[in-house]
C-alpha positions in Angstrom: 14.1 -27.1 153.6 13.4 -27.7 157.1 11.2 -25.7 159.3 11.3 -24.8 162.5 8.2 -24.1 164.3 8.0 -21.9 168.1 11.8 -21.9 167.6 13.5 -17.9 167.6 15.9 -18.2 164.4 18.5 -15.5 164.4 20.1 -13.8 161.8 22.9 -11.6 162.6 23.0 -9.8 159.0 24.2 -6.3 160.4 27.1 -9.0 161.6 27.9 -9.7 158.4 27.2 -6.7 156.8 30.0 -4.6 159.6 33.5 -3.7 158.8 35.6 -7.1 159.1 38.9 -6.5 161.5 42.5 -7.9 160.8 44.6 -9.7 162.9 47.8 -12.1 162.7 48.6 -15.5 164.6 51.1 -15.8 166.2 52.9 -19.5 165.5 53.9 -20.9 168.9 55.7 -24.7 167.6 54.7 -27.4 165.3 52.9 -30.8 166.1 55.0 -33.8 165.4 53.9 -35.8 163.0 52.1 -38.4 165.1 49.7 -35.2 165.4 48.5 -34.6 161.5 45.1 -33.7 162.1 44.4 -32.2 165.3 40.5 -31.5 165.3 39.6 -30.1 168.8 41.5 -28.3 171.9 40.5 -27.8 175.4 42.1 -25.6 177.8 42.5 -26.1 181.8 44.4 -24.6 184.4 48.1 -25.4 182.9 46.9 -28.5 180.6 45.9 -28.3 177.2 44.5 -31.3 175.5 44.1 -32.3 171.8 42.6 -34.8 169.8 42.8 -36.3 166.0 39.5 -36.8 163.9 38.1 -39.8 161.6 40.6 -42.4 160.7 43.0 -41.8 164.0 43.5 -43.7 167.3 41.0 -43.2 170.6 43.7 -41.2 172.0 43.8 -37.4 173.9 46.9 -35.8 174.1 48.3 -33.5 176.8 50.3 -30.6 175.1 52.8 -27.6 175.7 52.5 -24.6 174.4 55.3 -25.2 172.0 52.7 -28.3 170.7 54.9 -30.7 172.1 53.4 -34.1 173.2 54.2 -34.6 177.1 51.4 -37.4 177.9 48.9 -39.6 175.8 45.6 -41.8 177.1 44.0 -44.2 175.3 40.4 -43.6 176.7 38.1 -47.0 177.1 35.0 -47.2 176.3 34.9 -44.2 173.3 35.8 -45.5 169.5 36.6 -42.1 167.2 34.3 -42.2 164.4 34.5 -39.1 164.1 36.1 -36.9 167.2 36.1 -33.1 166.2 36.1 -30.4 169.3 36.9 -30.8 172.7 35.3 -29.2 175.6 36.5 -29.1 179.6 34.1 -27.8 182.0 35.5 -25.9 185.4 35.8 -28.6 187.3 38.2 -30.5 184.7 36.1 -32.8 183.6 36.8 -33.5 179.5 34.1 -34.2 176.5 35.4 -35.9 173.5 32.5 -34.1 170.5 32.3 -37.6 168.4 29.9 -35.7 166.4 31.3 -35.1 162.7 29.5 -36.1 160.1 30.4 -34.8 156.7 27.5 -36.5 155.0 24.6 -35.8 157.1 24.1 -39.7 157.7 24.9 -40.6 161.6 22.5 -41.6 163.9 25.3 -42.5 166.6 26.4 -38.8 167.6 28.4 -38.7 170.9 30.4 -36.8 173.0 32.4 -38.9 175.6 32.5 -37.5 179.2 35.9 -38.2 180.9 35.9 -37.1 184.2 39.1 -35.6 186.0 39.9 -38.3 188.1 39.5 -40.9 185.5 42.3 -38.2 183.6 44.6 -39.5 186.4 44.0 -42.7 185.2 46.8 -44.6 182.6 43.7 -45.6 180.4 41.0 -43.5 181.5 36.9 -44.8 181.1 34.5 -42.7 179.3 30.9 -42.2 179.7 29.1 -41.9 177.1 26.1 -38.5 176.5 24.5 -40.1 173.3 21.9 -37.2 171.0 20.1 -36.9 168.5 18.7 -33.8 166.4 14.7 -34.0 166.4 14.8 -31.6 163.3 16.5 -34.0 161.2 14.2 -36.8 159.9 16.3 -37.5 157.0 19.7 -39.7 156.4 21.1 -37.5 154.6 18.5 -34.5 154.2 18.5 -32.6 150.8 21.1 -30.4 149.6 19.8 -27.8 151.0 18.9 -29.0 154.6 22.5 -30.5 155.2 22.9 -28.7 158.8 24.2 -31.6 160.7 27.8 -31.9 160.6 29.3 -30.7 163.6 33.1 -29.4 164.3 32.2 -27.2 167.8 31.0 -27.0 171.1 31.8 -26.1 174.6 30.6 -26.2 178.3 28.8 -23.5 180.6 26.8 -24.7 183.3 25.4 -27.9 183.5 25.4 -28.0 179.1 27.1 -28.6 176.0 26.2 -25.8 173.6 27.2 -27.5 169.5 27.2 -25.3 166.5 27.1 -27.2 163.9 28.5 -26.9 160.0 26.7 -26.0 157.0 27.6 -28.2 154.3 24.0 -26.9 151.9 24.3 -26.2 148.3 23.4 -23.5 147.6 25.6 -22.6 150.3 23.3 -20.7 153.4 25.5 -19.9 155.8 23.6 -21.1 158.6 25.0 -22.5 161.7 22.3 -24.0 164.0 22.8 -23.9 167.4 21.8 -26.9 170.2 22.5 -28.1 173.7 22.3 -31.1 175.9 22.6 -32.2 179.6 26.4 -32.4 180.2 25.5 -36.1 182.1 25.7 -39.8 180.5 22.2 -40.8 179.1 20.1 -40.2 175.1 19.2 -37.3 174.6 16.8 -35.0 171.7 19.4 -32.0 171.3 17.7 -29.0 172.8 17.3 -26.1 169.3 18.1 -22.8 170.4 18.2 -20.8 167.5 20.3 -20.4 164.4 23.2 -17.6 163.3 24.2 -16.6 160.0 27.7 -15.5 160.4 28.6 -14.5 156.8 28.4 -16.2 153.4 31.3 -17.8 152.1 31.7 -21.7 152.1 35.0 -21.3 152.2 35.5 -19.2 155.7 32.0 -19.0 157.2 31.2 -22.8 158.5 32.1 -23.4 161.8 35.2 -25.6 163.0 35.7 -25.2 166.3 34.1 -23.1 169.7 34.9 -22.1 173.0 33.6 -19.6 175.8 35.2 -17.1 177.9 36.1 -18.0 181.4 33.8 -15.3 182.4 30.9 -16.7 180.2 30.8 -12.9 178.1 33.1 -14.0 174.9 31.8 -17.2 172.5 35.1 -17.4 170.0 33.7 -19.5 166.8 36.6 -20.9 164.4 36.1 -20.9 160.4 38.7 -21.5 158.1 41.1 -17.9 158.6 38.1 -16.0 160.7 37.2 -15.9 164.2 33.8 -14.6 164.8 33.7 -13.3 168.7 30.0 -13.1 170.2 29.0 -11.2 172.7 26.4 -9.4 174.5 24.6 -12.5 174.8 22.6 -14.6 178.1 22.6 -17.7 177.7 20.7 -19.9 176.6 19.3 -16.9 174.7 21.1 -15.4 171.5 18.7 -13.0 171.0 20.3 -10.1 171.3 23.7 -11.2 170.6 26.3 -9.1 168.2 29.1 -10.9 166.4 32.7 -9.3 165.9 34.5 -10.8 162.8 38.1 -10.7 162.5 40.3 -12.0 159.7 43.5 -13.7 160.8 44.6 -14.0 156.8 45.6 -17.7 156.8 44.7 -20.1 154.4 45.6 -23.6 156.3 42.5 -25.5 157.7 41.7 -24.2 160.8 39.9 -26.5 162.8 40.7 -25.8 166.8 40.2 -22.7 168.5 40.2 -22.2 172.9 40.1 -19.5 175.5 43.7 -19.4 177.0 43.0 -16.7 179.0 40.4 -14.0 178.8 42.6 -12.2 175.9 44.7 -14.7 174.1 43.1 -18.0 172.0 45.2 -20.6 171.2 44.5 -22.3 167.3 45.7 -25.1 165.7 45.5 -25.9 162.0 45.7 -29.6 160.3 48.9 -30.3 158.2 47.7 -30.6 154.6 50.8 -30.7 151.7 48.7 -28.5 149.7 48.1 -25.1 152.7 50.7 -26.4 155.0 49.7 -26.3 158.6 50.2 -28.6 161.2 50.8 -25.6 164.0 50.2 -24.0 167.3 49.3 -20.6 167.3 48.2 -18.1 169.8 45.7 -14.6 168.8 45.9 -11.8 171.1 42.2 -10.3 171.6 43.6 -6.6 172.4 
């Protein structure tokens, strides 16, 4: 198991342990079918853009809020391995998260940095923020050490803060949490701590992230739970506290973004056996 030494590790049991809330999503419009597997979201002022994971073209797409395609871009320069969360900082630059990795194996992890002007662009260039995790020395690790998938991040100030997915066996629940420069260069992803949010494999590991506008809110997507945390300064988690609300779905829920300070917008993948392939928005009051 790995070990992490001068390194705050944080465990929000009493998180866990507090009474889950209940909420419902509200279904906004399907995806066409180009759009099977939508893996990441990012919000701006009036433009939402998506993306498609492993296996799919090296394409964002501009969205309604009815999840209707109005503009694609084939970005240059960025091949998706594996593209899984989006981020867009305030100045509406985008980063591409080419950073899943199901099997604990990659030593390529990206995210692509397209900045707004090249957004203008019919075939927009993409620099590329290239990292590493100093924790991991092994390709894979063991079973239990397999921490290094990762389905979430966003930008605050000058960073990219990643959560990553716990794939272990015996399942820990353990998300750790990194960050790195938000400028093109190689990188040892910065370790700031790790969260236990609660301890099912089947709702607990993270999918997607996003902050507030105001930097107060971190929303963190499982599969049919959104864990709000708060009370937080970052880049310390210290004394954060973690709200958990169930939104009973059973699709896979992979993208989750601010849309304003009290609405997310969600999308699912479309999957014959769950269904899914939808836009949704979840009201925070």
């Amino acid at each position: 198991m790995i070990r992490y030494a001068l390194i705050f590790v944080l465990f929000f049991t009493q998180a866990c342990a507090q009474k889950t809330q209940y909420g419902k999503l509200n279904r906004l419009g399907d995806f066409p079918s180009k759009l099977n597997e939508v893996s990441g979201v990012a919000i701006g002022d009036e433009t939402i853009w998506v993306i498609q994971d492993s296996g799919n073209q090296d394409k964002i797409y501009k969205i309604n809020q009815k999840g209707n395609v109005t503009k694609s871009l084939k970005i240059d320069h960025a091949k998706n391995e594996d593209w899984e969360d989006l981020a867009m900082d305030k100045a509406g630059n985008l980063y591409i998260g080419d950073f899943g990795n199901n099997n604990n194996d990659r030593k390529n992890l990206t995210i692509y940095r397209v900045s707004s002007s090249q957004l203008k662009k019919k075939e927009p260039n993409a620099e590329k923020i290239e990292f590493r995790y100093p924790e991991q020395t092994e390709f894979p690790p063991k079973k239990d050490s397999l921490l290094f998938d990762t389905e979430g991040f966003f930008h605050w100030e000058g960073h990219l803060y990643i959560f990553t997915k716990n794939r272990t066996r015996p399942y820990t629940g353990e998300t750790l949490i990194y960050r790195v420069p938000d400028v093109e260069g190689e990188y040892d992803a910065e370790l700031l701590g790790s969260i236990v949010l609660c301890q099912s494999q089947n709702h607990c590991s993270v999918t997607g992230a996003d902050i507030s506008a105001d930097g107060k809110t971190i929303a963190l997507l499982g599969y049919g739970l959104i864990f709000l945390v708060k009370d937080f300064e970052l880049p310390n988690f210290d004394s954060a506290s973690i709200q958990i609300i169930d939104f009973n779905s059973e699709t896979q829920t992979e993208s989750i973004g601010f849309l304003d300070e009290k609405t997310l917008l969600i999308a699912d993948e479309r999957n014959k056996g769950t269904g899914g392939g939808s836009l949704y928005s979840f009201s925070l009051n």
